[in-house]
N, CA, C and O atoms as CSV, one atom per row, in Angstrom:
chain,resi,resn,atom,element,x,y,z
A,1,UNK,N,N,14.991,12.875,21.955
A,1,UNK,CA,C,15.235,11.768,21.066
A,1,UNK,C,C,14.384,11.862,19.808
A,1,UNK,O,O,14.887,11.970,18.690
A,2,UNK,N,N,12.857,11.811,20.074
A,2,UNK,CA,C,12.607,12.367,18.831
A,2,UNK,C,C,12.253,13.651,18.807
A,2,UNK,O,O,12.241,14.414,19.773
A,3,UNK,N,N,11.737,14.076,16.841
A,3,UNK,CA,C,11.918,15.360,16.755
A,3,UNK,C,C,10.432,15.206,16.217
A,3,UNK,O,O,10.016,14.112,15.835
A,4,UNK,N,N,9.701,16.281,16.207
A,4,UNK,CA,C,8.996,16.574,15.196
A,4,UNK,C,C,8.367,16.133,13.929
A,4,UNK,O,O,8.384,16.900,12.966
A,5,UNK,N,N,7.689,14.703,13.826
A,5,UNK,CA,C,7.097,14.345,12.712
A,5,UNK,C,C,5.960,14.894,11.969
A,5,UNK,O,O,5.031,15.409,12.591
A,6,UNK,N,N,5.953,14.810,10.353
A,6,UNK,CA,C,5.271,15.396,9.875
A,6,UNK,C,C,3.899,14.404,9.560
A,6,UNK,O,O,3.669,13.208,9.386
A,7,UNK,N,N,3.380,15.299,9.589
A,7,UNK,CA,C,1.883,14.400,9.590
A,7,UNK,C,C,1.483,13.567,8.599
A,7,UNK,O,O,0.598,12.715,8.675
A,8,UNK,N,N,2.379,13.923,7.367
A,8,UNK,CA,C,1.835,12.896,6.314
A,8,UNK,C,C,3.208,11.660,6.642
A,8,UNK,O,O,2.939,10.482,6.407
A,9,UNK,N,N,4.065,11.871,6.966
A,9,UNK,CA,C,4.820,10.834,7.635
A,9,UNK,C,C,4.624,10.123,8.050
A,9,UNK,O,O,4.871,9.058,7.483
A,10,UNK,N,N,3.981,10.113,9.464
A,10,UNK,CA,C,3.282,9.522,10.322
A,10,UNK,C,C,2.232,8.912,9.957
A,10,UNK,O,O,2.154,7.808,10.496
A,11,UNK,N,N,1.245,9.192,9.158
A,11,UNK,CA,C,0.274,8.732,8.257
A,11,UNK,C,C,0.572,7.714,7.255
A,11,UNK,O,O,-0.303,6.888,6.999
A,12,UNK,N,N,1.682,7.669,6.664
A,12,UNK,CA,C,2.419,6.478,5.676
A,12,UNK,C,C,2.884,5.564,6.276
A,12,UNK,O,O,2.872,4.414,5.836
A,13,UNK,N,N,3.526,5.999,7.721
A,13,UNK,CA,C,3.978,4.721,8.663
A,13,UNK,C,C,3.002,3.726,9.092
A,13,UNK,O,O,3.053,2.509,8.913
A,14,UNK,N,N,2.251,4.302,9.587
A,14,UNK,CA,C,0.940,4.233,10.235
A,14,UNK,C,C,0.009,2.956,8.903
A,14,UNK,O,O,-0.524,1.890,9.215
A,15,UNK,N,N,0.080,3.439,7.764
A,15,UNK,CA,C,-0.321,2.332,6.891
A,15,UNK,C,C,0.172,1.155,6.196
A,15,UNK,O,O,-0.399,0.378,5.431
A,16,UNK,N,N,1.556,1.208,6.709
A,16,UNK,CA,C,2.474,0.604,6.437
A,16,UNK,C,C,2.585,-0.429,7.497
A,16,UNK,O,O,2.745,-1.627,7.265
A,17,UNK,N,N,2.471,0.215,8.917
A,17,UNK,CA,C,2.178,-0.811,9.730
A,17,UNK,C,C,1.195,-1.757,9.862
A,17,UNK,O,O,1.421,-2.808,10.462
A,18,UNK,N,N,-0.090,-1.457,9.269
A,18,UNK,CA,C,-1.500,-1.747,9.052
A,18,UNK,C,C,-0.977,-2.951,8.033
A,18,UNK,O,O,-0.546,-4.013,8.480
A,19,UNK,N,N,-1.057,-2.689,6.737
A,19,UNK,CA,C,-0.027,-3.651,6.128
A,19,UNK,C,C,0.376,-4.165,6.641
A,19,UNK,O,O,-0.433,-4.833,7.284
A,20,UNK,N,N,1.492,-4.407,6.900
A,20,UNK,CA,C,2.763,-5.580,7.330
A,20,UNK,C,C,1.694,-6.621,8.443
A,20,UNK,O,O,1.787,-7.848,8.474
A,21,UNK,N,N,0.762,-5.851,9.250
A,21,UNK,CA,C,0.145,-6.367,10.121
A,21,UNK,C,C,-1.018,-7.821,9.768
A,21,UNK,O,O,-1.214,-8.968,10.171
A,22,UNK,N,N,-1.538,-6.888,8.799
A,22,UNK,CA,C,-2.357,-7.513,7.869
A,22,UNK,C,C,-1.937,-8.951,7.194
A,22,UNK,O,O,-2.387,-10.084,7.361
A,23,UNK,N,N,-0.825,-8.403,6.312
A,23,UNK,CA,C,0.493,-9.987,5.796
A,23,UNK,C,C,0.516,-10.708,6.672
A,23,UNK,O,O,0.329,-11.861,6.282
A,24,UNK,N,N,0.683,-10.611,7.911
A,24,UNK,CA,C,1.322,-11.638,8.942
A,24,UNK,C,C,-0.074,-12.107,9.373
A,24,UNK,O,O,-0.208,-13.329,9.313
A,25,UNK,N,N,-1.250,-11.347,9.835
A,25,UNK,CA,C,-2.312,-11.986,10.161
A,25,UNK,C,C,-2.678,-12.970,8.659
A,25,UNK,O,O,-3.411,-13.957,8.707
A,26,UNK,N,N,-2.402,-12.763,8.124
A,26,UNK,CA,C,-2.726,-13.975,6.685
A,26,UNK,C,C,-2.282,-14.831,6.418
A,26,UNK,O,O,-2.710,-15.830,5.840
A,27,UNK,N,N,-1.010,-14.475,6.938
A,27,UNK,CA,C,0.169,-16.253,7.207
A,27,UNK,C,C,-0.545,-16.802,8.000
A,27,UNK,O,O,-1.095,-17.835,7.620
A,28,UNK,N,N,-0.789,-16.325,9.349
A,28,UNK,CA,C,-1.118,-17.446,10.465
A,28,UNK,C,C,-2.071,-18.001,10.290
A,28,UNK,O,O,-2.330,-19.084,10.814
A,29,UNK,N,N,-3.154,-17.098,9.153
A,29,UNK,CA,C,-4.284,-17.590,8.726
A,29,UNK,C,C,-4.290,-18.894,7.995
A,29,UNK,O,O,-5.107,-19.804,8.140
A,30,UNK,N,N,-3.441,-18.862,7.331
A,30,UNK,CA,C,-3.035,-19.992,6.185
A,30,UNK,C,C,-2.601,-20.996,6.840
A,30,UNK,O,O,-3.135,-22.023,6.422
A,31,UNK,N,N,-1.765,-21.210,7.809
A,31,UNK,CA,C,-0.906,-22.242,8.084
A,31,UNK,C,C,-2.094,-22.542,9.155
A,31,UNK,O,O,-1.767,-23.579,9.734
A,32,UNK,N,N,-3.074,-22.169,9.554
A,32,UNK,CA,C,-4.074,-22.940,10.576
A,32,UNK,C,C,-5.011,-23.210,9.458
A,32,UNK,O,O,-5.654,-24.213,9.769
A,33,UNK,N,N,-5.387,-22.753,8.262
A,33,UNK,CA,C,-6.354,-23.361,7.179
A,33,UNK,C,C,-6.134,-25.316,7.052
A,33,UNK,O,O,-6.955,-26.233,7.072
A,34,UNK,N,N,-4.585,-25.276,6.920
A,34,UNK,CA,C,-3.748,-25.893,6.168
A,34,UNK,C,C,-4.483,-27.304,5.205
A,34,UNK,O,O,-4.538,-28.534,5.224
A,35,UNK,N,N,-5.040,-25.919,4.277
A,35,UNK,CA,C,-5.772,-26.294,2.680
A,35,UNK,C,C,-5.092,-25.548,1.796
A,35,UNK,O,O,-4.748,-24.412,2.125
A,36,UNK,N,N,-4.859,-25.935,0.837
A,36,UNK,CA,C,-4.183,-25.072,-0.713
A,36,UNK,C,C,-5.394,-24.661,-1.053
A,36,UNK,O,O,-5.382,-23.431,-1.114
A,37,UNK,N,N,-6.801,-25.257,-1.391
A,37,UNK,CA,C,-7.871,-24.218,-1.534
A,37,UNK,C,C,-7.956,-22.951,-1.342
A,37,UNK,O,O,-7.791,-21.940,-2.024
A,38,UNK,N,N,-8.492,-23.404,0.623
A,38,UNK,CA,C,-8.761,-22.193,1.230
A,38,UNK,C,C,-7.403,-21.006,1.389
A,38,UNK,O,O,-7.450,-19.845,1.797
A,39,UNK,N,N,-6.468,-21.647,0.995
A,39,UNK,CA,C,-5.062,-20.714,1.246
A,39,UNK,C,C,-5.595,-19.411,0.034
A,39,UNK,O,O,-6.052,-18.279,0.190
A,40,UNK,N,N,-5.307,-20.136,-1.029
A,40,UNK,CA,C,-5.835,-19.508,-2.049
A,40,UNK,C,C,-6.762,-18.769,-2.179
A,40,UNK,O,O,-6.703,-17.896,-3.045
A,41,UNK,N,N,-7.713,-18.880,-1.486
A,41,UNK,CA,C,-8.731,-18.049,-1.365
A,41,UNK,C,C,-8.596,-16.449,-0.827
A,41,UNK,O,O,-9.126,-15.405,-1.207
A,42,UNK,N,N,-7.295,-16.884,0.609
A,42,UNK,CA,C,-7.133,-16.102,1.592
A,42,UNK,C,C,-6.079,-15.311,0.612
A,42,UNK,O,O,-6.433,-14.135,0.515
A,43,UNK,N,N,-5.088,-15.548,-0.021
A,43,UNK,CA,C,-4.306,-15.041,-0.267
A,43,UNK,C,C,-5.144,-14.058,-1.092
A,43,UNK,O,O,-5.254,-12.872,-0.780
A,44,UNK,N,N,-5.717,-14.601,-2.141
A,44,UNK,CA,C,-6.120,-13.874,-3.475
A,44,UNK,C,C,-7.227,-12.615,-2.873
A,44,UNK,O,O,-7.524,-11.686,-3.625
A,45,UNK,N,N,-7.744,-12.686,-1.577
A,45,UNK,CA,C,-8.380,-11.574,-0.956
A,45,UNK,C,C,-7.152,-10.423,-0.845
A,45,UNK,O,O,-7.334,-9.277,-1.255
A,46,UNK,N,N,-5.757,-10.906,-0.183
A,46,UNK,CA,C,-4.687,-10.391,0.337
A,46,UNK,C,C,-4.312,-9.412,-1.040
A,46,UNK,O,O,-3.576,-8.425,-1.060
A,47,UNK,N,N,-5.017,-9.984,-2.088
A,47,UNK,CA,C,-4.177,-9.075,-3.165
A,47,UNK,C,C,-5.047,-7.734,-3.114
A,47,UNK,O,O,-4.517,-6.635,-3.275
A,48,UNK,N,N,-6.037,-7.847,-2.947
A,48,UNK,CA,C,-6.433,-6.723,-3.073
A,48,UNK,C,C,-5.932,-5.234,-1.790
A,48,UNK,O,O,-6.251,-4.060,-1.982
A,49,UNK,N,N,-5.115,-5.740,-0.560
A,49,UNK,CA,C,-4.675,-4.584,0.494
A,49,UNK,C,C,-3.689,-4.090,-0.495
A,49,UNK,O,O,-3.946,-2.929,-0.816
A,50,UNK,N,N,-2.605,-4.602,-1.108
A,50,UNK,CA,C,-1.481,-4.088,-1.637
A,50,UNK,C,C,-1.059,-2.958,-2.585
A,50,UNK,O,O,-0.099,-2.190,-2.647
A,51,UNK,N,N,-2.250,-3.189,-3.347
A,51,UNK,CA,C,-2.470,-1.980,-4.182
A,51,UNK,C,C,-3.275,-0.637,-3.535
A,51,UNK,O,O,-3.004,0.550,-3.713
A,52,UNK,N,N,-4.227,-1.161,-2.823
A,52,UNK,CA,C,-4.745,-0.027,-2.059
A,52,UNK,C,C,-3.991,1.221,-1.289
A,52,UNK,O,O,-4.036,2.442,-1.440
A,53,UNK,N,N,-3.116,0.151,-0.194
A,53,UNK,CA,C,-1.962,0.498,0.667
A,53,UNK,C,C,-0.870,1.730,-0.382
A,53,UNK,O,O,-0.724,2.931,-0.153
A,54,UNK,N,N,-0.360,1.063,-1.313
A,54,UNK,CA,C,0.173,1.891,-2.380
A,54,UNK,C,C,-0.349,2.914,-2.820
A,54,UNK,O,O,0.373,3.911,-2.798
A,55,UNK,N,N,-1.876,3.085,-3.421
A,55,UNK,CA,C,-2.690,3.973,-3.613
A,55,UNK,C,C,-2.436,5.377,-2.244
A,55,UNK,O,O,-1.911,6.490,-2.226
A,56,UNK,N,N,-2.914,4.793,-1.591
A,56,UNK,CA,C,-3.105,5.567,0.132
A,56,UNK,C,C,-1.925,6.245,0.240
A,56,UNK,O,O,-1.633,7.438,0.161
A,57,UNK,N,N,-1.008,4.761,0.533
A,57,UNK,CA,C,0.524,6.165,1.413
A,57,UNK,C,C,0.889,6.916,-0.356
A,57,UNK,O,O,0.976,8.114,-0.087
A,58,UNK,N,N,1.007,6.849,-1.136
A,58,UNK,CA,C,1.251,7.740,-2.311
A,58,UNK,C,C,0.356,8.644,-2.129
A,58,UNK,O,O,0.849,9.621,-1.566
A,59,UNK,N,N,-0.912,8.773,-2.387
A,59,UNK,CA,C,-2.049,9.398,-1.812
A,59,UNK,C,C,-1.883,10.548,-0.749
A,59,UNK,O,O,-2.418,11.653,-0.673
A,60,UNK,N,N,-0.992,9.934,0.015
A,60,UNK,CA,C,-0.533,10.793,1.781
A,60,UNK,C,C,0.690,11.827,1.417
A,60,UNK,O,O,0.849,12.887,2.022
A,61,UNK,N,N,1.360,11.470,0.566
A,61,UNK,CA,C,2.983,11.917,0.776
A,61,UNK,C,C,2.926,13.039,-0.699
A,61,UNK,O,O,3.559,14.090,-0.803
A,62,UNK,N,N,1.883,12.382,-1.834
A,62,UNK,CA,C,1.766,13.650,-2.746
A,62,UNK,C,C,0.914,15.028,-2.205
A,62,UNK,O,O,0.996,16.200,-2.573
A,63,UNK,N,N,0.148,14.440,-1.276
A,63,UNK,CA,C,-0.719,15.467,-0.384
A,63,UNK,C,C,0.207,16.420,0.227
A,63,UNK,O,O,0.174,17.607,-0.096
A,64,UNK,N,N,0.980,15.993,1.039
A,64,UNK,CA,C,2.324,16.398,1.673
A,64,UNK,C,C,3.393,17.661,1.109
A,64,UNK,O,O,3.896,18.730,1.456
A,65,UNK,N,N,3.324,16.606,-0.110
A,65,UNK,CA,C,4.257,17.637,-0.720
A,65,UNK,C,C,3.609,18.816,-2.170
A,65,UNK,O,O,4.171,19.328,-3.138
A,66,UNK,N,N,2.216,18.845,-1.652
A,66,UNK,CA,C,1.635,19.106,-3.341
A,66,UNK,C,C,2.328,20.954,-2.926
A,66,UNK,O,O,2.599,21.608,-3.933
A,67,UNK,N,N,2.454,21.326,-2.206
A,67,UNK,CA,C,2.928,22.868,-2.283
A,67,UNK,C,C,4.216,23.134,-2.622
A,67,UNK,O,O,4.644,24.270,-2.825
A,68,UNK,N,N,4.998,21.902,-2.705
A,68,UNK,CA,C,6.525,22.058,-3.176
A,68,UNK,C,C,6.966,21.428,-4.737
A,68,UNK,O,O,8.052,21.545,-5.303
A,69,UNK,N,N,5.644,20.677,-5.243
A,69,UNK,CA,C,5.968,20.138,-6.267
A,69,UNK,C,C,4.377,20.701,-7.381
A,69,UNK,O,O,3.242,21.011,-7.019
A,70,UNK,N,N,4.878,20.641,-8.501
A,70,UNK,CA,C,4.157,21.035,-9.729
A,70,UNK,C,C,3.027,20.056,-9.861
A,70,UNK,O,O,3.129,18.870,-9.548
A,71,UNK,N,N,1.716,20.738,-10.444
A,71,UNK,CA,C,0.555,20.132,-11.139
A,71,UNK,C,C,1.414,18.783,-11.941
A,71,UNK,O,O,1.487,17.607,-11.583
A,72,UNK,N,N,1.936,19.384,-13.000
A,72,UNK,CA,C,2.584,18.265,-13.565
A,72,UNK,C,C,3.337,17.106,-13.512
A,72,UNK,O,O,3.384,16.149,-14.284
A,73,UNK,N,N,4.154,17.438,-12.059
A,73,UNK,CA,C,4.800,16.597,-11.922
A,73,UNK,C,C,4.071,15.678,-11.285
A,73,UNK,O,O,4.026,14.557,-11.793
A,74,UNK,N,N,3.325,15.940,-10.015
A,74,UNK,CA,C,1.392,15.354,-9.439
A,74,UNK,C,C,1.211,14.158,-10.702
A,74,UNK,O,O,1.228,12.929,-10.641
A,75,UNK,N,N,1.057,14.967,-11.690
A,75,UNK,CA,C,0.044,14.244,-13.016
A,75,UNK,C,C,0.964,12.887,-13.015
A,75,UNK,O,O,0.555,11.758,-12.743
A,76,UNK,N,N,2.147,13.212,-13.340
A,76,UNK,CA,C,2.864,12.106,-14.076
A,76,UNK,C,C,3.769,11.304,-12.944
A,76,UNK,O,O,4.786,10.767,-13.382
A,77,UNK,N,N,3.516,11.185,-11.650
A,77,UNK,CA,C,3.511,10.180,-10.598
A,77,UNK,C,C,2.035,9.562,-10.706
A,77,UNK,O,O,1.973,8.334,-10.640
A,78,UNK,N,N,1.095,10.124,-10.831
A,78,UNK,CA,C,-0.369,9.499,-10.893
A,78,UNK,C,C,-0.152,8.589,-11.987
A,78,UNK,O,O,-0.680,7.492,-11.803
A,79,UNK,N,N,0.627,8.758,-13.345
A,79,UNK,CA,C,0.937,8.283,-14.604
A,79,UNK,C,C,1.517,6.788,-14.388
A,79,UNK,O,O,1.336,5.683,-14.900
A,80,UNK,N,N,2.358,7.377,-13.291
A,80,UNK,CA,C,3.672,5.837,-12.978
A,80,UNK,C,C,2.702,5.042,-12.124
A,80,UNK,O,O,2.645,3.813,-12.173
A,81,UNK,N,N,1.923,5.812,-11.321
A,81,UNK,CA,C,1.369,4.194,-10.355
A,81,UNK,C,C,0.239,3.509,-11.149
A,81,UNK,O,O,-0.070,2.318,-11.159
A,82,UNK,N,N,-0.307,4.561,-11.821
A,82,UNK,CA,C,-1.211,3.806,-13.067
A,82,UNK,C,C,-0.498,2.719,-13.806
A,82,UNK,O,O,-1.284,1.772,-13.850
A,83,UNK,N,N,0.832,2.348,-14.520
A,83,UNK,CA,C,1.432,1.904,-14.862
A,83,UNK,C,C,1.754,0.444,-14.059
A,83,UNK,O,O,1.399,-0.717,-14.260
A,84,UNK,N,N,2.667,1.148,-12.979
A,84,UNK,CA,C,2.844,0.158,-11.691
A,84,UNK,C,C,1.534,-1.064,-11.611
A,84,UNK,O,O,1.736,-2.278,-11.623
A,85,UNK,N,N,0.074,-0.349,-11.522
A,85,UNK,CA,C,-1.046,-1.131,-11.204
A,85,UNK,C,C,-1.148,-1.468,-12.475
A,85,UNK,O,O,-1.273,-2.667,-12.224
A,86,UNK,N,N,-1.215,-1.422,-13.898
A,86,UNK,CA,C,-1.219,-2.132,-14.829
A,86,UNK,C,C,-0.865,-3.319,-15.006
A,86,UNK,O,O,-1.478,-4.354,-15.267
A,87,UNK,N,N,0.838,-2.909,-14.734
A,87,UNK,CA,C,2.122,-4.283,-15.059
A,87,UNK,C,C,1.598,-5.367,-14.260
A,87,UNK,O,O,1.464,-6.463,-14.803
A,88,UNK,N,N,1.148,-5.152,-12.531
A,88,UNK,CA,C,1.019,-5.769,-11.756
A,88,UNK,C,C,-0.315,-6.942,-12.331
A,88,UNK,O,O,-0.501,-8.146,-12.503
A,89,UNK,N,N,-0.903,-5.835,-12.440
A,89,UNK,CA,C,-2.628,-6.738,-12.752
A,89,UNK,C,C,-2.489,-7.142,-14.111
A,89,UNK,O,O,-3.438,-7.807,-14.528
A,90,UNK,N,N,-1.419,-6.888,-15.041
A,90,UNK,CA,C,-1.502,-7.603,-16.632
A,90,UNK,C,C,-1.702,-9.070,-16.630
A,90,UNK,O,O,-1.625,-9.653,-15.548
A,91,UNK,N,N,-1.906,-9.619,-17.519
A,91,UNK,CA,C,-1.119,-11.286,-17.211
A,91,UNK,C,C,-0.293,-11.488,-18.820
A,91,UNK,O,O,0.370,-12.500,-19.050
């Protein structure tokens, strides 16, 4: 049934699950706070996994593939998530 996963695969899932895990432990967190303060508080910590998480599994999967793909092309995905984390964090 299954086949053969690749290790940086498994490694992106793997943080992805961590994530999602994380989100949901922060809901339940919130709705037992039940303060808009302290919500706020909790959430605005929460911002900081998201970008990380992004950082990481990108991190995992350019690792993965750096023998099939170019210096350059490397550079200018590093270019886009720089971007990505810009737009996000602009106001």
């Amino acid at each position: 049934m299954f086949q053969f996963l690749d290790k940086a695969i498994i490694g992106m899932s793997l943080l992805r699950f961590f994530s999602g895990t994380i989100e949901i432990l922060v809901a339940i967190i919130i709705l037992k706070l039940n303060n808009i303060e302290k919500a706020l508080v909790v959430n605005s910590m929460l911002a900081f996994v998201g970008p990380l998480i992004l950082i990481l599994t990108t991190s995992i999967g350019l690792i993965g593939l750096a023998d099939k793909i170019s210096i350059s092309k490397i550079f200018w995905i590093f270019i886009g998530i720089c971007f990505i984390l810009y737009g996000v964090n602009s106001k």
